[in-house]
SEVEX-53611 format. One record per residue (C-alpha): residue in one letter; x, y, z. Coordinates in nm, 2 decimals, always signed. Example, Ala and Ser with C-alpha at 12.3 -4.5 7.8 and 13.67 -1.06 7.14 Angstrom:
BEGIN
A:+1.23:-0.45:+0.78
S:+1.37:-0.11:+0.71
This chain:
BEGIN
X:-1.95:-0.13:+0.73
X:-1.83:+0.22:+0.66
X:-2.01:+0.38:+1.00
X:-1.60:+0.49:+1.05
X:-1.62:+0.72:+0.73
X:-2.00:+0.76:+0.65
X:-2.16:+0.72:+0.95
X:-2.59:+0.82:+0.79
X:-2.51:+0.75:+0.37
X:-2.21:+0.49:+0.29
X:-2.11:+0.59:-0.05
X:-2.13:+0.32:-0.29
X:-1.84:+0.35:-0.52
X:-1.82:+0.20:-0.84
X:-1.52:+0.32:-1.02
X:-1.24:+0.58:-1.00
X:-0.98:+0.76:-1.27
X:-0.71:+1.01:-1.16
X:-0.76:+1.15:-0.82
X:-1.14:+1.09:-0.86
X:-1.38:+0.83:-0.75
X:-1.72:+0.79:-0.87
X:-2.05:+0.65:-0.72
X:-2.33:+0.44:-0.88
X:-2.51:+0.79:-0.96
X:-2.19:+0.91:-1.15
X:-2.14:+1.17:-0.87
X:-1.71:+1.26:-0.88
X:-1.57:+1.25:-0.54
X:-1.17:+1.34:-0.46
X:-1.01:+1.03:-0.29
X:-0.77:+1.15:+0.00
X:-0.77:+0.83:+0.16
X:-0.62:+0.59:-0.11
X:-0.26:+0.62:-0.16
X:-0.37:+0.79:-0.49
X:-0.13:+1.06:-0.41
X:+0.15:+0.85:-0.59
X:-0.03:+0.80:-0.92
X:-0.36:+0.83:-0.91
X:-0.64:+0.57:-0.98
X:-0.62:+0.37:-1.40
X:-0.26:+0.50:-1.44
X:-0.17:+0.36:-1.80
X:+0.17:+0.30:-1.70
X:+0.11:+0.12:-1.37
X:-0.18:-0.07:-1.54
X:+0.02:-0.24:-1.87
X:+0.32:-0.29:-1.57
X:+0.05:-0.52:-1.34
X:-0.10:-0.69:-1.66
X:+0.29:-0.76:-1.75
X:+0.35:-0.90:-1.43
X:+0.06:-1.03:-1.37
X:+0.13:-1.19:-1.73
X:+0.45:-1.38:-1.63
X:+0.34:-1.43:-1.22
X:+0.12:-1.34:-1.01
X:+0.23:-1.39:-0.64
X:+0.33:-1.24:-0.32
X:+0.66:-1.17:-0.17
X:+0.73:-1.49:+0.03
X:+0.89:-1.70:-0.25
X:+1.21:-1.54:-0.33
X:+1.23:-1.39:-0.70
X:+1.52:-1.20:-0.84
X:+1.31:-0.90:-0.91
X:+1.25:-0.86:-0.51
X:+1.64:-0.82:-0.45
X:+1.70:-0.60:-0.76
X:+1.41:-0.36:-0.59
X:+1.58:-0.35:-0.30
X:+1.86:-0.25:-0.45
X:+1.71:-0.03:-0.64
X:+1.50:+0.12:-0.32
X:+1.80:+0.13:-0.08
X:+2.03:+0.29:-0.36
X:+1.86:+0.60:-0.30
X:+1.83:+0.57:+0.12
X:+2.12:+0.70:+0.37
X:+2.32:+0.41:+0.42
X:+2.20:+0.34:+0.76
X:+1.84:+0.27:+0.57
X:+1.96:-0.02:+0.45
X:+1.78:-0.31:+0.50
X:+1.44:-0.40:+0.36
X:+1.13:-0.55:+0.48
X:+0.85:-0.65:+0.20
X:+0.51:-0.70:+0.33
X:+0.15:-0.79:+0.13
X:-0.06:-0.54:+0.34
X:-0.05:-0.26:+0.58
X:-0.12:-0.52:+0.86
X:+0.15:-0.67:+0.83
X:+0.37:-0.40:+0.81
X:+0.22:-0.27:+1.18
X:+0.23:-0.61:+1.30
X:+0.66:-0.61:+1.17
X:+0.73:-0.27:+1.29
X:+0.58:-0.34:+1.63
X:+0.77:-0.72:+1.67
X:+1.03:-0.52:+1.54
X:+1.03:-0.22:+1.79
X:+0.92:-0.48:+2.10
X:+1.31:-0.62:+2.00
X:+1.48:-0.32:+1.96
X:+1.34:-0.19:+2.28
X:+1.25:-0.49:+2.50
X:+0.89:-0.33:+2.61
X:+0.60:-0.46:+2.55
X:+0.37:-0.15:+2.55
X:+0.21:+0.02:+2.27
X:+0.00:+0.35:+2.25
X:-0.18:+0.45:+1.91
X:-0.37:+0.73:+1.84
X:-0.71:+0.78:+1.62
């Protein structure tokens, strides 16, 4: 359902280029919500670097991989040093679900507040 964003007409969406996604009538709309910020949707770049991956393995972050630890590296390189510890998750739920065990820890309270 899509009631939370379209709540009369759920757009159908079919395809997307750039900062742009497209309908089934081939109407252009500007994608806010997707993370496109970073690259945008069909980046060349990103796509021959998943189809080279994808190529050699295609698999999440919970078998250990040399490539994971050379990311870090690579990520935390250019953190303060007291950012230096990383986490990889395979969706945004699990990163709430870690920062929130992780926070309960830290903090020893069970309470959480979110806001819409």
């Amino acid at each position: 359902s899509c009631k939370v964003f379209f709540a009369k007409d759920p757009l159908k969406i079919v395809r997307a280029q750039g900062q742009y996604m497209f309908d089934e009538k081939g109407e252009k709309y500007l994608d806010c919500i997707n993370n496109v910020a970073h690259v945008g949707h069909s980046h060349p770049y990103v796509i021959k670097a998943a189809i080279n991956q994808m190529e050699l393995l295609n698999t999440n972050s919970r078998f250990l991989h040399d490539n994971l630890v050379q990311y870090a590296q690579r990520l935390t390189a250019t953190l303060p040093e007291k950012l230096s510890v990383c986490y990889f998750v395979n969706s945004g739920s699990e990163a709430n679900d870690l920062a929130l065990r992780l926070a309960r820890q830290y903090h020893g309270h069970q309470d959480v507040i979110t806001l819409e």
